[in-house]
N, C-alpha and C positions, 0 to 999 in steps of 0.2 A: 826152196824159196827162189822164185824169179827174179833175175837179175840185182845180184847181191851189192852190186856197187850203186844200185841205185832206188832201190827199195828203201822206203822209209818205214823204220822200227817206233811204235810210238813209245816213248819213256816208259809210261804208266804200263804199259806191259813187259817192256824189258826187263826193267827194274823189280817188278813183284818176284818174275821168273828166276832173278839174280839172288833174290833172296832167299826163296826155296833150296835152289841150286847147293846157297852157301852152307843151309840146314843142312843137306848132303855129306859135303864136305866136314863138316865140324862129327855127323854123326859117326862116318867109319871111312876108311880109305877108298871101299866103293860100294856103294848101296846100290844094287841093282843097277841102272842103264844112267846111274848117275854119279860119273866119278867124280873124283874131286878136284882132278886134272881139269875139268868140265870149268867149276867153278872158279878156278885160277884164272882159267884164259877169259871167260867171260869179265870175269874185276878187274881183268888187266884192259879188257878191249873197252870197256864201257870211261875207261882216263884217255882213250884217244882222244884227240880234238882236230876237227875238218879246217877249221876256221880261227879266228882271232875273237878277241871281246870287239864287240858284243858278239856270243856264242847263238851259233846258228840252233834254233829251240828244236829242229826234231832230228839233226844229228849229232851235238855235244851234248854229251851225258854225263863230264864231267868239268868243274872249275879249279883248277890246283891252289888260284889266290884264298877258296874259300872251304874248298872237299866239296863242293855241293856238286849234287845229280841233277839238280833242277833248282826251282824257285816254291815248289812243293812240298809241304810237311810227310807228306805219305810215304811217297818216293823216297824223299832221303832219308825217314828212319828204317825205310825196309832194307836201302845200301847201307844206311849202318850197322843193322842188324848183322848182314853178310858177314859185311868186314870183318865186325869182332868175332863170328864162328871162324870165319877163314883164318884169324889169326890161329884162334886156337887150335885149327887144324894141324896148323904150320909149326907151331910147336911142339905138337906131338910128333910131326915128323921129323923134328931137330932142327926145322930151319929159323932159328931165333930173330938173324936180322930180318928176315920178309915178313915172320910174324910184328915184328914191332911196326914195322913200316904199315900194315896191314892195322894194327891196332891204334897207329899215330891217325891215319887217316878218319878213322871211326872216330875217333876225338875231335881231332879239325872240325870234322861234318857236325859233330853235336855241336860243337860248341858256333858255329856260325849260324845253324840252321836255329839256334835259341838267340841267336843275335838280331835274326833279321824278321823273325814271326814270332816271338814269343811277346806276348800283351800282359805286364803286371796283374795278377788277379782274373784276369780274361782265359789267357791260355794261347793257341801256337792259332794264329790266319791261315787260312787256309792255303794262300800265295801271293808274297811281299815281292815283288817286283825290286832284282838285286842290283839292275845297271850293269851283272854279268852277261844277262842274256838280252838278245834283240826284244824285244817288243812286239807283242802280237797285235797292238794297239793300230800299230804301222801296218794301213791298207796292204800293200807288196807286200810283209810278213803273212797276213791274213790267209791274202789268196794263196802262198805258195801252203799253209798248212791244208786249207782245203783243197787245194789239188792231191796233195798226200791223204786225204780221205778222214781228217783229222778236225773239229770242230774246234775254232781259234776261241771261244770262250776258254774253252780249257787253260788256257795257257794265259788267260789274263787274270791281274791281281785282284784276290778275293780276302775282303775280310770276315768270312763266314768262318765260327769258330765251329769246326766238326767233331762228334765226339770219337768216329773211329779214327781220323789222323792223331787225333791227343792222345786215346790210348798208345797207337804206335809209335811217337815221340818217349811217353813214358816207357814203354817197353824198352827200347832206344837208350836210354837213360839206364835201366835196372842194371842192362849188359853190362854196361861202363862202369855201375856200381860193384858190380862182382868184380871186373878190375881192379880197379883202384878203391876200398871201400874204406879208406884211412884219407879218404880226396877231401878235405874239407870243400873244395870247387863242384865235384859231382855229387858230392852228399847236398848240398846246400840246393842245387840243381834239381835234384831228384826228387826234393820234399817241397819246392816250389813247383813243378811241373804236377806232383802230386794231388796237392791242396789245392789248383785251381782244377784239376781232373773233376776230382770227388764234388767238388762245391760247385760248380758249374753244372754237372750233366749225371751225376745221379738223386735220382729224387725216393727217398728214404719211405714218402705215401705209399707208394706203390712197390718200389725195393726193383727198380729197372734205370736202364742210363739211356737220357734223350739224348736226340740226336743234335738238336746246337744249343751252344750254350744259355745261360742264365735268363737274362731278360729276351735275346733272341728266338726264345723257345715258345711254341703256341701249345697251346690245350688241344686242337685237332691234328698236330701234329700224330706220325706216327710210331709207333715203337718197331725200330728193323733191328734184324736180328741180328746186324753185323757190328752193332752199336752193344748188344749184349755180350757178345761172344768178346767183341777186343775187351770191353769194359770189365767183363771178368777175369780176361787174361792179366790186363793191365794191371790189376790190384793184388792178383795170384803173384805176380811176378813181385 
């Protein structure tokens, strides 16, 4: 990588990578060219912070007031996901307190990330603008993301309900449920985020899950495959 102190990392690919990584780590000590070591430093590097609130959108990756990665459902259930393999990493290796801290954070992040996008009966926005992070709204925010080669819609607030963010939120959910599944709080969680899953974006005619939600959904709309694959993970899980 070219000049690493100043090279800008876009979340959306950091953070998928960090998830992978963490599947690593949770599967064995080291799985081919991916230790688990890998994965540690990465979760630890991605809580640095460059800046102050409001957090700079393409190098703070994370929020300590809230666990969040972003202002994005995708992103922070794929850092949640990590987190809860990484804990349990860390517990198979006897390290109990980093696994907790590692598993507290995964909890943080759900439970803010369902604070600040989740829509009664709707399901998770696709990105609620948290007042942690600047504003891509803000012309000078704009241009510096597109100097970084990054298209500033990205980062502004959408209330498009999508149906693979919603699987990965519930997936996000299930993790925590294997946790704690005595949680009256995740249980309760989990069968809300559920019920607006199923009822929103799989359509029972055809036995396939659209891509946005409910009434936002068109008849020419298309069936993509990344809407089948999470949507049957999400229900397997």
């Amino acid at each position: 990588m070219r000049g690493a102190m100043t090279t800008q990392i876009s979340p959306k690919y950091l953070l998928v990578a960090v998830a992978a990584i963490g599947g690593c780590a949770a599967a064995a000590p080291t799985v081919g060219a991916c230790p688990a070591t890998t994965a540690s430093a990465a979760l630890g590097g991605l809580r640095q912070r460059t800046s102050q609130r409001p957090l700079d959108l393409l190098r703070d990756l994370h929020d300590a007031e809230t666990g969040l990665c972003s202002e994005g459902v995708w992103h922070n259930s794929m850092f949640g996901m990590a987190l809860v393999l990484e804990s349990r990493a860390q517990r198979v290796r006897g390290e109990s307190d980093a696994a907790a801290e590692s598993l507290g954070l995964a909890e943080q992040l759900a439970a803010s990330l369902h604070r600040l996008n989740f829509e009664e009966g709707r399901g998770y926005r696709a990105r609620t603008a948290s007042g942690a992070w600047a504003s891509a709204a803000d012309p000078a925010i704009a241009s510096a993301i597109e100097a970084a080669g990054e298209d500033p819609q990205f980062y502004l607030p959408s209330d498009e309900v999508r149906c693979s963010a919603n699987a990965a939120a519930l997936i996000l959910s299930t993790f925590l449920l294997e946790e704690h599944p005595d949680s009256p709080a995740v249980v309760d969680r989990t069968s809300e985020i559920a019920a607006a899953f199923t009822s929103n974006f799989f359509d029972p005619a055809v036995g396939r899950f659209r891509n946005t939600a409910g009434n936002d959904a068109s008849d020419e709309e298309p069936w993509r495959g990344v809407d089948q694959a999470m949507g049957i993970l999400a229900c397997t899980r």
